[in-house]
C-alpha positions in Angstrom: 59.1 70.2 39.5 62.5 71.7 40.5 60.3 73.0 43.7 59.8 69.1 44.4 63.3 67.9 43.6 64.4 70.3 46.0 62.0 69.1 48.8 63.3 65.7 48.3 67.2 66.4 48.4 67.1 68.7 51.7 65.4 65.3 53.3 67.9 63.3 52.0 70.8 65.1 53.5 68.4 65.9 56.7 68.1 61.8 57.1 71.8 61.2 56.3 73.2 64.0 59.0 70.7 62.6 61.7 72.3 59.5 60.6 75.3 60.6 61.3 74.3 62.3 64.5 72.8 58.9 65.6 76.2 57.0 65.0 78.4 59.7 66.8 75.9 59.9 70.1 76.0 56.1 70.3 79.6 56.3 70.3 80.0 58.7 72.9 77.8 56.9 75.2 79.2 53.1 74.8 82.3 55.5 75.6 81.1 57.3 78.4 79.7 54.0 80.0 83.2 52.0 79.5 84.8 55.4 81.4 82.3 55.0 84.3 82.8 51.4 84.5 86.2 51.9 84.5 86.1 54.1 87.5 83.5 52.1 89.1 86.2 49.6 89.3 89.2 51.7 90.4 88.0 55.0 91.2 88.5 54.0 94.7 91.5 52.8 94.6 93.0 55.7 92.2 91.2 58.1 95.7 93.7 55.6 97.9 96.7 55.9 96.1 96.4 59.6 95.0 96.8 58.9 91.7 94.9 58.9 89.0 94.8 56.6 85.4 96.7 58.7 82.6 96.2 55.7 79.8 94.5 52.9 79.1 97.7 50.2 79.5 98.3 51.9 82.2 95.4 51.6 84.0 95.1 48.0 83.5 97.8 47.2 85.0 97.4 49.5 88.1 94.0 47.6 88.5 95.7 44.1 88.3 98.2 45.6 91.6 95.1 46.9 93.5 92.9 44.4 92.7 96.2 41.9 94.0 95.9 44.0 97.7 92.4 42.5 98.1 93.3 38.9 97.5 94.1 36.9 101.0 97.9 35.9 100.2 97.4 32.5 101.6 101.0 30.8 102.5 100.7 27.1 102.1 101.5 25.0 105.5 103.5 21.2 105.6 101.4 18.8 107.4 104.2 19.5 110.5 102.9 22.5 110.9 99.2 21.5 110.6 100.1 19.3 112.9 101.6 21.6 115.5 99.4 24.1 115.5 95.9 21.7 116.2 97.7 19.6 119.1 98.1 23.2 121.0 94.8 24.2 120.2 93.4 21.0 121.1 95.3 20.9 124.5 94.1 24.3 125.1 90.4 23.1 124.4 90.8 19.6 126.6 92.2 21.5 129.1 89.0 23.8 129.4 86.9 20.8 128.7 85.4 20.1 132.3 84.7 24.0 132.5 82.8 23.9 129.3 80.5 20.3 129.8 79.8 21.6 133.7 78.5 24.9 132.1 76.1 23.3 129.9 75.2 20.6 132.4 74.3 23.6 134.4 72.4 25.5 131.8 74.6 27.9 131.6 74.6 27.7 128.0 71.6 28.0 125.1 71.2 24.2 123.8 70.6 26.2 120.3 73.5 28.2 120.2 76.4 28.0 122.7 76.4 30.8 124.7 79.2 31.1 127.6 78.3 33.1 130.5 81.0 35.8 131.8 82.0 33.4 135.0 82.9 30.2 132.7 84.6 32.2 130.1 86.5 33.6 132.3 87.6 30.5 134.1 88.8 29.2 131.0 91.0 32.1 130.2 92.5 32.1 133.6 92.8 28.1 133.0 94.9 29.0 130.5 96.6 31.9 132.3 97.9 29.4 135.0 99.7 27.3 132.7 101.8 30.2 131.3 99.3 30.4 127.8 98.3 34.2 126.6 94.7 33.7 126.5 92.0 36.9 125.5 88.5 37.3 125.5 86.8 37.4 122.3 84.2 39.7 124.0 86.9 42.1 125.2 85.9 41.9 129.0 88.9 40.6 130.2 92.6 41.4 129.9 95.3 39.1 128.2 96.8 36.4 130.4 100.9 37.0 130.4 100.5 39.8 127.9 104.0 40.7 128.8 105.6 37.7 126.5 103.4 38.8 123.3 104.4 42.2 123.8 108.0 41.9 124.5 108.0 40.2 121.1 105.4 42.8 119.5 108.3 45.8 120.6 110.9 43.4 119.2 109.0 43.1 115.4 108.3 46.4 115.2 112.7 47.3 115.5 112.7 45.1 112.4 113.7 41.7 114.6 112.3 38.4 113.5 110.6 37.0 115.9 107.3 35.2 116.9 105.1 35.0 119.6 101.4 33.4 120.2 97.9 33.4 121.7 95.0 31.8 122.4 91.3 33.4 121.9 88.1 32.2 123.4 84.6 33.8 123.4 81.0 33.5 124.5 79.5 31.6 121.8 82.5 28.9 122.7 84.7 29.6 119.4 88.2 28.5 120.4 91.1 30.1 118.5 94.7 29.7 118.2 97.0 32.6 116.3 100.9 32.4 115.8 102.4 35.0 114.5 105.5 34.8 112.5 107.7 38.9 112.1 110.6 38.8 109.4 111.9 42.1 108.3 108.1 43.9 109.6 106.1 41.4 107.5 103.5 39.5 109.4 102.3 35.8 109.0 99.6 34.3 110.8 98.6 31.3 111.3 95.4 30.4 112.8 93.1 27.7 113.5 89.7 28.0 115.3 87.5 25.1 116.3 84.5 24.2 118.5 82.9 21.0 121.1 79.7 19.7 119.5 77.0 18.3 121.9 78.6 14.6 122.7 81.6 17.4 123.9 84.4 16.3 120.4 86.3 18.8 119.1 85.3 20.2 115.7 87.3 22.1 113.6 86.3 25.4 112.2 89.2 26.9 110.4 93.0 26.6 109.2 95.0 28.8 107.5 98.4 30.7 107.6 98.7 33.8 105.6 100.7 36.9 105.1 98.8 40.1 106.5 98.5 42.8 104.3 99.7 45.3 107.2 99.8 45.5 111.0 100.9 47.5 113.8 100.9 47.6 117.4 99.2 51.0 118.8 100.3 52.8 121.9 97.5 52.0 123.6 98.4 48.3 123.6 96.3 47.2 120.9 97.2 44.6 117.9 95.8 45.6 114.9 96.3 43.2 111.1 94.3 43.5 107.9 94.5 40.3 106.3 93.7 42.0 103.2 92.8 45.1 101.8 89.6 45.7 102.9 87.0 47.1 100.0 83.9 48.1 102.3 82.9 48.0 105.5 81.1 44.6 104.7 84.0 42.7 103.5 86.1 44.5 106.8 89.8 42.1 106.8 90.7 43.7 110.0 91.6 41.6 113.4 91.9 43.4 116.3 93.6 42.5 119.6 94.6 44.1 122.9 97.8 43.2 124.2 98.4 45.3 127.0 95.8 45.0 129.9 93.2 48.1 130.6 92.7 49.0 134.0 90.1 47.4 135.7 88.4 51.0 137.1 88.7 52.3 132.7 86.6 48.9 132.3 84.1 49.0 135.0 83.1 52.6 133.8 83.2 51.8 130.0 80.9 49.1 130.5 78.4 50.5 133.2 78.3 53.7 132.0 79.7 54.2 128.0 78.6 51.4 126.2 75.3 50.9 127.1 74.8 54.4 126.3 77.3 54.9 123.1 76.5 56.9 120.4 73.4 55.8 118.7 70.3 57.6 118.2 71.4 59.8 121.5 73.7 62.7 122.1 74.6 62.3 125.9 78.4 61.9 124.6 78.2 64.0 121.2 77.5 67.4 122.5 79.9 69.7 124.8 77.5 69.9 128.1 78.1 70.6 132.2 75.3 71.3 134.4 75.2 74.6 133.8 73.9 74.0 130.1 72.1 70.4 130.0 69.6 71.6 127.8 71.6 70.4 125.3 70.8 66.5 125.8 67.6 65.4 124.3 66.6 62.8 127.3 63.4 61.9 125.2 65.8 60.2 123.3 68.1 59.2 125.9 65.7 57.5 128.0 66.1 54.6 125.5 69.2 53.8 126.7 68.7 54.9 130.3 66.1 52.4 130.8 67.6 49.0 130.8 70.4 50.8 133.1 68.5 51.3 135.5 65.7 48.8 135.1 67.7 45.4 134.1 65.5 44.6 131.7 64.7 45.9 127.9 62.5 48.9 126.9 59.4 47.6 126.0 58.6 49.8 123.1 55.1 49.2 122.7 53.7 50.0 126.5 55.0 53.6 125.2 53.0 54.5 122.1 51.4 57.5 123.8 54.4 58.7 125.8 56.3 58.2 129.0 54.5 58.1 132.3 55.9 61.3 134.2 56.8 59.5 137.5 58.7 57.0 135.4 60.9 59.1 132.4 61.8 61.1 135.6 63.0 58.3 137.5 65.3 57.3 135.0 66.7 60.3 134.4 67.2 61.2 137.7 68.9 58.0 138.9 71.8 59.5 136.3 72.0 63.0 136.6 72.1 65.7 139.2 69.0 67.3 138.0 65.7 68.6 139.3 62.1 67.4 138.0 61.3 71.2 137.2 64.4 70.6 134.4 63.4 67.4 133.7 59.8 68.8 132.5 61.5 71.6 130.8 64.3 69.9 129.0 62.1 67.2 128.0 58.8 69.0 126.7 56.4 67.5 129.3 53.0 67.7 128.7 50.7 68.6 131.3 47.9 67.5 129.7 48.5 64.0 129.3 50.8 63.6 132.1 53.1 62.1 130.0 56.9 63.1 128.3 56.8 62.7 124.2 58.9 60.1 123.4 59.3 57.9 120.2 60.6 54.6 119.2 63.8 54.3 116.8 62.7 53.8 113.1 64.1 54.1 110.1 62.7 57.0 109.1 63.4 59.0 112.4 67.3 58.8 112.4 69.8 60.1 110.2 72.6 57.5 109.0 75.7 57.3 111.5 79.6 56.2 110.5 79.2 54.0 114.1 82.4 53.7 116.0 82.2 49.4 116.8 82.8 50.3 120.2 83.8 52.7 122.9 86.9 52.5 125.6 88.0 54.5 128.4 91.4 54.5 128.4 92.1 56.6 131.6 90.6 58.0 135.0 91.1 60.9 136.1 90.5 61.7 139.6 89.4 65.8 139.6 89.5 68.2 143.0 85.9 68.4 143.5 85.7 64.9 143.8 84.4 64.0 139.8 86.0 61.6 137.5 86.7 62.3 134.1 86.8 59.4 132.0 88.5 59.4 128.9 87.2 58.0 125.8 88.2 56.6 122.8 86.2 54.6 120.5 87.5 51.9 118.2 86.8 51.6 114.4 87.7 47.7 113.8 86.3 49.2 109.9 88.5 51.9 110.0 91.5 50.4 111.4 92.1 52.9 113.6 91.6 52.7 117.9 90.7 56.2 118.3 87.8 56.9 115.6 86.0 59.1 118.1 87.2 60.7 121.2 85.8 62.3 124.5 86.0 63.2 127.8 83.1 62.0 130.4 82.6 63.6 133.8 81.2 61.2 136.6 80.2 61.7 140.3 80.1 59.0 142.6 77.2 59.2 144.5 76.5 57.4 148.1 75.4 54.2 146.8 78.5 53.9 144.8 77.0 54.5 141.3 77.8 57.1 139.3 75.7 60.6 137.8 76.7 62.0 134.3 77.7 65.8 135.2 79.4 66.7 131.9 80.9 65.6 128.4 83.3 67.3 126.1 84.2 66.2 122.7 88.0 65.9 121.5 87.7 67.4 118.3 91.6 67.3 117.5 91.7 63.8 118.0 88.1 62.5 116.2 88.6 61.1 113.0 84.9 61.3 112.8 82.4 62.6 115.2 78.9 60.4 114.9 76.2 62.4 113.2 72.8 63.0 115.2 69.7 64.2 114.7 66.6 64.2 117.5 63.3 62.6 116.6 61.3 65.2 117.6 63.0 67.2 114.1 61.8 64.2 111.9 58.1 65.1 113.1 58.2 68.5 112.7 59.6 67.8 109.1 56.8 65.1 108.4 54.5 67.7 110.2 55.5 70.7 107.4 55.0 68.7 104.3 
């Protein structure tokens, strides 16, 4: 009997403590989880700030000051200024009116979607040009008409000066945009207004607004950079970018031949230090990709290329760009004898690693070398980042008879990347895929 009443108190106290047990665990948790939603929420910001949340008042109310960074301070406009700013946009637009309806009488436009061509868009900035209007290109092809009154004013704002100053924006899919901007004591407003012709060739308006930017600053390199807001991700990006001072005409030619279509994706033509003394180093399966439409004017049709690249073909690519012989070509590029064919691969998900993408590169000088080269210097804008020298590097050229250009070397400016695209051939995904 004592035997039993025994048995029966040690599992009462055993049930109570794992009661008890229970209780305190749930506690932690509901605990843990409000700490990890707190952070979830301002961990970010507390990175930003370098700071971190020491009590629980005194968190709230940093998150109520961060959390005011991301909201758009919107500045409310009388109808004067409404007023004001539509009639210069509008005389802008009817100005450039007989350009635009002769373009898509022409079919120089998709009925679908407007799409400009280069020539009309950039008849209509120099439209604008010749009547003493700063007009860009949304597509940044084309240099500012008279920059040199924006950034006499930009130099003025950044002593401190008030001042104000405006331009005019129009781009290929026939968006037409107006921006003032307003400089007391460094602060920036902005007022904007965008708007569009719809078939019967009426204005339409898109957007009105005047707000305080969150920051801005005017680069060396000429370019005008505001975030309207604090931006949170790379998805909800409140960054504006535009170049004020012009870029030479021979930095443009070369950064659109010969960068861009190129650029950093799924290739390492401009993230690896080569010369022609070491172009192993370039994977030109994966560079042929790019190479193609260069020198083809036309798109890679992927699908012609399931079993490889027809040998008389990858090496005419490649040798329209480099000063290279076919014995390197096969070499470098793993040809295979057998089926007469280089290896090559199409993009995927699964045979690339993730890259932080610079949104696009610029040469912003030429240098003419002794031996007759060019080196081309690169740096690549992060609208994301804010910045408009994310990645940086120097390309070597030759100018060859015809007047086009071979690749003969690319060094990377480590000192100056803030980041330095990551890469990772395809061929390495299939061994992997291969060994498991």
């Amino acid at each position: 009997m004592k035997k039993q009443r025994f048995i029966w108190i040690v599992t009462v106290i055993a049930i109570f403590l794992i009661f008890i047990f229970v209780l305190l665990t749930g506690r932690l948790d509901e605990e843990r989880k409000n700490e990890d939603e707190g952070y979830a929420h301002s961990g970010a910001d507390h990175r930003l700030n370098g700071r971190q949340n020491n009590g629980n008042d005194g968190g709230h109310v940093r998150n109520d000051e961060d959390s005011q960074k991301y909201s758009l301070k919107i500045v409310e406009m009388n109808q004067a200024e409404k007023d004001e700013t539509l009639k210069k946009l509008f005389s802008y637009m009817e100005n450039c009116k007989e350009i635009y309806s002769r373009a898509a009488d022409h079919g120089n436009m998709d009925s679908s979607e407007a799409s400009l061509d280069e020539n009309t868009l950039h008849e209509m900035i120099e439209k604008g040009g010749a009547e003493s209007l700063s007009v860009t290109c949304g597509n940044r092809d084309y240099n500012l008409t008279n920059y040199e009154k924006v950034e006499a004013a930009l130099k003025k704002a950044q002593e401190g000066k008030a001042v104000e100053t405006e331009f005019y924006q129009v781009n290929s899919v026939g968006i037409f945009r107006y921006y003032r901007l307003e400089f007391e004591k460094k602060e920036l407003y902005v007022t904007s207004a965008s708007a569009v012709f719809d078939e019967e060739m009426n204005i339409g308006i898109q957007q009105l607004e005047k707000i305080k930017a969150y920051q801005w600053e005017y680069t060396d390199k000429g370019w005008l950079i505001w975030e309207k807001a604090l931006s949170r991700n790379q998805e909800m990006d409140m960054h504006i970018f535009c170049r004020i001072y012009p870029l030479d005409e021979k930095c443009r030619e070369i950064t659109n031949q010969y960068i861009e279509p190129v650029s950093y994706f799924s290739n390492n033509l401009f993230l690896e230090d080569w010369d022609m003394t070491c172009m192993e180093k370039i994977e030109f399966n994966d560079l042929f990709d790019f190479l193609y439409p260069m020198a083809a004017g036309k798109p890679l049709e992927g699908e012609r290329y399931a079993d490889g690249i027809p040998k008389e073909e990858f090496e005419s690519v490649i040798g329209q760009f480099f000063d290279i012989r076919k014995e390197q070509i096969e070499q470098f590029a793993r040809f295979d004898s057998g089926t007469g064919r280089y290896p090559w691969t199409a993009v995927g998900f699964w045979n690339r690693v993730q890259q932080l993408q610079p949104s696009f590169p610029e040469v912003v000088r030429c240098l003419e070398n002794e031996d007759g080269t060019i080196t081309a210097y690169v740096e690549a804008v992060s609208t994301e980042e804010g910045t408009d020298c994310y990645y940086a590097h120097a390309v070597t050229l030759r100018r060859k008879e015809d007047g086009t250009y071979a690749y003969v070397g690319n060094r990377v400016d480590r000192e100056r990347s803030y980041c330095i695209p990551a890469y990772k051939a395809r061929r390495e995904f299939e061994r992997t895929d291969t060994a498991h």
